[in-house]
C-alpha positions in Angstrom: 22.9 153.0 156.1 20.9 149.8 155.4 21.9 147.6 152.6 20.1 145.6 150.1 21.1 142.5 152.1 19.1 144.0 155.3 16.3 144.7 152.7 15.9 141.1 151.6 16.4 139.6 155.2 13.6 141.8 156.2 11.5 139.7 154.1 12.7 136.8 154.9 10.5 133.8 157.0 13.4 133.2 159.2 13.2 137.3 160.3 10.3 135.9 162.3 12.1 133.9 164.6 13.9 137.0 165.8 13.9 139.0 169.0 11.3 136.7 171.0 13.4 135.3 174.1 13.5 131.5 174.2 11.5 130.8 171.1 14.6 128.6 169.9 14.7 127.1 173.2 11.1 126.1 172.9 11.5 124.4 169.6 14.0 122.1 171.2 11.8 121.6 174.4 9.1 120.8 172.2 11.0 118.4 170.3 12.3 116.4 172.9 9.5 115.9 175.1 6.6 115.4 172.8 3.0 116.7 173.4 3.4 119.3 177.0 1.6 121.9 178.7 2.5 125.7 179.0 3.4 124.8 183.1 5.7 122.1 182.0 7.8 124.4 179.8 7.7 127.2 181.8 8.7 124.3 184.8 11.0 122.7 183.2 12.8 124.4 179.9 13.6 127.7 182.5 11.2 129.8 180.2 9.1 133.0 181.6 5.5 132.8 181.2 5.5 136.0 179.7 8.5 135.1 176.8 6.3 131.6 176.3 3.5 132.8 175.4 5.1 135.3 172.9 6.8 132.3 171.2 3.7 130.3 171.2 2.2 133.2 169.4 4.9 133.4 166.9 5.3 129.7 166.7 1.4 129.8 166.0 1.6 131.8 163.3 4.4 130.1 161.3 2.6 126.9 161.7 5.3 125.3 163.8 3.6 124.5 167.0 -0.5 122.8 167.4 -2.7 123.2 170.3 -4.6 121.4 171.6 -7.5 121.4 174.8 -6.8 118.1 177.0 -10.6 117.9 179.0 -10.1 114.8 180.5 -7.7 116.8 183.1 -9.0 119.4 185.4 -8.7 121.8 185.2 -8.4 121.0 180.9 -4.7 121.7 179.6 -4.2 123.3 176.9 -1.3 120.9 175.1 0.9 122.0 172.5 3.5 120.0 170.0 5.0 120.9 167.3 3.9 120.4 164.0 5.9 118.2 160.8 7.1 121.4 159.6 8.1 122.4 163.2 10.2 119.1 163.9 11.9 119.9 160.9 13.0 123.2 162.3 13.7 121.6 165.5 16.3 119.0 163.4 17.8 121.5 161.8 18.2 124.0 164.9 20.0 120.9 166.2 22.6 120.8 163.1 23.1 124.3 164.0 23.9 123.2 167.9 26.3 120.6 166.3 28.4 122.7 164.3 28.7 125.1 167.2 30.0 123.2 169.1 32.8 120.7 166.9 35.6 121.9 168.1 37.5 120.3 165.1 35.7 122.9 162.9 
């Protein structure tokens, strides 16, 4: 039987970044290599096309990631970086990292 703590953290903006595969794992990707394309994270942070672009969605919608159309390449890339609010996620998701793993804790 649900508590009143579930019914809160339904509501709660964090809930979003729930049950999407590798959307954490973006975040970080994003926030150590800058401004990429969706081939270069798929390439290179081990994520699924398919699990990528439901994060980007997600991402999208809590204003944590910007996209943008590079045309000087062709075929144009579409670019994406994360926004301010974003690489304060990404800084704090790295706290998180931390903590897990001080051993002296």
């Amino acid at each position: 039987m649900p508590g009143k703590f579930d019914d809160l953290y339904k509501r709660t903006p964090i809930r979003a970044l729930e049950g999407q595969a590798g959307i954490l794992q973006t975040i970080l990707f994003l926030e150590k290599m800058g401004e990429v394309n969706f081939q270069k994270i798929v390439g290179d942070a081990g994520i699924t096309g398919r699990s990528l672009y439901g994060s980007l969605e997600k991402l999208g919608k809590l204003g944590l990631i910007k996209q943008r159309t590079d045309s000087t390449s062709y075929p144009p890339k579409n670019m994406i970086t994360l926004t301010e609010k974003g690489k304060k996620i990404a800084i704090k998701l790295k706290e998180v990292e931390i903590v897990l793993r001080d051993e002296n804790e």
